[in-house]
C-alpha positions in Angstrom: 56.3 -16.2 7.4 54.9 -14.8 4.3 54.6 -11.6 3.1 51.4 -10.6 1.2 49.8 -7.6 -0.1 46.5 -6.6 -1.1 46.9 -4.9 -4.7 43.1 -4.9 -6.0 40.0 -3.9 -4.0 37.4 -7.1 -3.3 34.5 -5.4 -3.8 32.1 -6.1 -6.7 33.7 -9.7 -5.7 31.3 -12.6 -5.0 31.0 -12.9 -1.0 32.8 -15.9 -0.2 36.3 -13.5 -2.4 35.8 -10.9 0.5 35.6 -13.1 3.6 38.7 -14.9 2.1 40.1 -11.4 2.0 39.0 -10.1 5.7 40.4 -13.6 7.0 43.6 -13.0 5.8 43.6 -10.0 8.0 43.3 -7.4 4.7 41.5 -4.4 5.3 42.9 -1.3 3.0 44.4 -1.5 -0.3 48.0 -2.0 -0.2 48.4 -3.0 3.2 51.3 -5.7 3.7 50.7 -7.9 6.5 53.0 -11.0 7.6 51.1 -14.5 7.5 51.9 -17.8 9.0 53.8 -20.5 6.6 51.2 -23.4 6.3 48.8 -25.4 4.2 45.1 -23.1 5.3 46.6 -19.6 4.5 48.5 -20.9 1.3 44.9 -22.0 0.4 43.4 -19.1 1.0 45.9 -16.7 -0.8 46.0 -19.1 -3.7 42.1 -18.7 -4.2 42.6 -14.8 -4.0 45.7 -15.0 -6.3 44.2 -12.4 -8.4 43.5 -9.8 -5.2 46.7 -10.8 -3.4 50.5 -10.3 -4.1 53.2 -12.6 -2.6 57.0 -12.2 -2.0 58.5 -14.0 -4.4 56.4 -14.8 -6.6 55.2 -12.3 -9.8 51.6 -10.5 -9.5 49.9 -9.9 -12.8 47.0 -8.5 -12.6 44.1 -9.7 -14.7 42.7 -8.3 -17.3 39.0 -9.6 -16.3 38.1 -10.9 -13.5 37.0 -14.9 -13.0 35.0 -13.7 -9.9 33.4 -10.8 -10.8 29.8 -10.4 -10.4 28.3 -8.5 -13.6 25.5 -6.8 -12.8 22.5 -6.5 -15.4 22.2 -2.5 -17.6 19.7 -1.1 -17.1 16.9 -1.3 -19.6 15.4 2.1 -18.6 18.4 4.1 -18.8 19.3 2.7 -22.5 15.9 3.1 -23.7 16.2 6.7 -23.4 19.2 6.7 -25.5 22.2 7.1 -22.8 
């Protein structure tokens, strides 16, 4: 079994991030859960490497996100000088 935790929230996260992270059985921050040991759930927590924390192995935690979606400023608000 492996032990996994969710450390970062996966919203703002491009969709197929946060069905990775509702597969794995995550739903609140911080919540450990217990996975099965094969090839499918070592897949999935190695694409949410940056979300997820292992036992056993280190979590750094990034300093930008790879999956982020940015969203566009708006002009209207910075034309009026905010």
């Amino acid at each position: 079994m492996i032990r996994a935790t969710l450390m970062k929230s996966a919203g703002g996260y491009a969709p197929e991030i946060r069905a990775t992270v509702q597969s794995l059985g995550f739903r609140r921050l911080n919540q450990t859960r217990e996975l099965p040991d094969n090839e499918a759930v070592r897949g999935m927590l190695q694409r949410v490497n940056f979300l997820v924390a292992v036992e056993g192995e280190p979590y750094e935690r990034p300093e930008r996100s790879r999956y982020k979606i940015w969203r566009k400023r708006s002009a209207k608000k910075h034309q009026r000088g905010h």
